[in-house]
N, C-alpha and C positions, 0 to 999 in steps of 0.2 A: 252236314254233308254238302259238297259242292254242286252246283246245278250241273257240272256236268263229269262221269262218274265213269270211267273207261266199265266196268261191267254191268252198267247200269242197262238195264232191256229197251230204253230210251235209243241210246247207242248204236245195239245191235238194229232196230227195226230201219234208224236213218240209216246206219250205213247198206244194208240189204235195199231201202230206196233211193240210195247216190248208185249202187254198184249194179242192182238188176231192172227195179220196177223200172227207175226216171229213163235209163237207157232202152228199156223195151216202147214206153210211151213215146220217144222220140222218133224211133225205127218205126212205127206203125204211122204216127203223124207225116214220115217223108216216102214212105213206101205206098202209101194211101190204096187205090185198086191195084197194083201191081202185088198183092196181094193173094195167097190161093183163099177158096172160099170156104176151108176148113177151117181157116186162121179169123174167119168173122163168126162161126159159129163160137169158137174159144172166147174172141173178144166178146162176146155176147153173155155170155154164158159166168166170166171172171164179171160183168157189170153184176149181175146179177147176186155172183156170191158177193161181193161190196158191197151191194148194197144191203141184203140181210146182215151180216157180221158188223157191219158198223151202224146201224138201225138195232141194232140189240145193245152193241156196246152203249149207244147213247140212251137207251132205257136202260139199263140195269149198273150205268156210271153213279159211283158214291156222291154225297152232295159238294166234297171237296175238290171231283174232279173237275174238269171242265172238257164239255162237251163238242167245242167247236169243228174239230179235227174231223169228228165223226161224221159231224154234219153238213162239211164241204165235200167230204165223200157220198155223201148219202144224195144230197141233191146237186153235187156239181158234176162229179168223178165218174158215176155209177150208171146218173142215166147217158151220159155222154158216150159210156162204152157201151150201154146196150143199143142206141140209137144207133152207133156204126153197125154193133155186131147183124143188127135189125138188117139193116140195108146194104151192107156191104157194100159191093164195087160201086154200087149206087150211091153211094153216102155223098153228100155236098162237101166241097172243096173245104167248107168254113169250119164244119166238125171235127175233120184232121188237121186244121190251124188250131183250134182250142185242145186238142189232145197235146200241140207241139209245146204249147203254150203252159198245159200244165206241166207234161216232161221236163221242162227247163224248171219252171217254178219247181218243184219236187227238187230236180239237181243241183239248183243254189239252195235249196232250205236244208235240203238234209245232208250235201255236204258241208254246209258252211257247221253244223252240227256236229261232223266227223273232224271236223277239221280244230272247231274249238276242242274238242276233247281230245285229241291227240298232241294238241298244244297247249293244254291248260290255259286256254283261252277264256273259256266260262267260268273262271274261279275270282 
């Protein structure tokens, strides 16, 4: 089977982070406190479910998987959105540059992802 597999769940989850998550992370990173302060309790609140959901995923992954993915979410992803959601319009300029920062990253990784798979690029 080819690394990359148009129905593969692989697939669906990059492109659902090229087409929603990496665009929402970007808008939050340039919008920063012009922001309402319902939208820090949400940001707080999604850090939150990441970080249990992929804290679980990485204790109950088979010995074949590999666990990295989880783990960048777990301490880089998760407390970063809760420290905004925390502080909101008060948050430091620096923490919505590293949110812009992962939004792009996300956008080149899991397009470039959509991209070989719709071009049989990965085979």
């Amino acid at each position: 089977m080819p690394p990359y597999n148009r129905m593969d769940a692989h697939f669906y989850v990059a492109l659902g982070h090229a087409l929603v998550i990496a665009p929402v992370l970007i808008y939050i990173g340039l919008a920063r406190e012009k922001l309402p302060q319902s939208a820090y309790m949400a940001i707080g609140a999604t850090g939150i479910g990441i970080f249990f959901y992929h804290a679980y995923k990485f204790y109950s992954r088979a010995d074949y998987e590999s666990g990295w993915i989880n783990l960048i979410h777990v301490l880089l992803v998760a407390p970063l959105l809760m420290v905004i959601g925390w502080y909101g319009k008060q948050t430091s300029r620096r923490f919505f540059e590293m949110l812009l920062m992962f939004g792009f990253a996300a956008l080149g990784y899991h397009g470039l992802t959509v991209v070989k798979t719709l071009t049989n690029l990965g085979e």
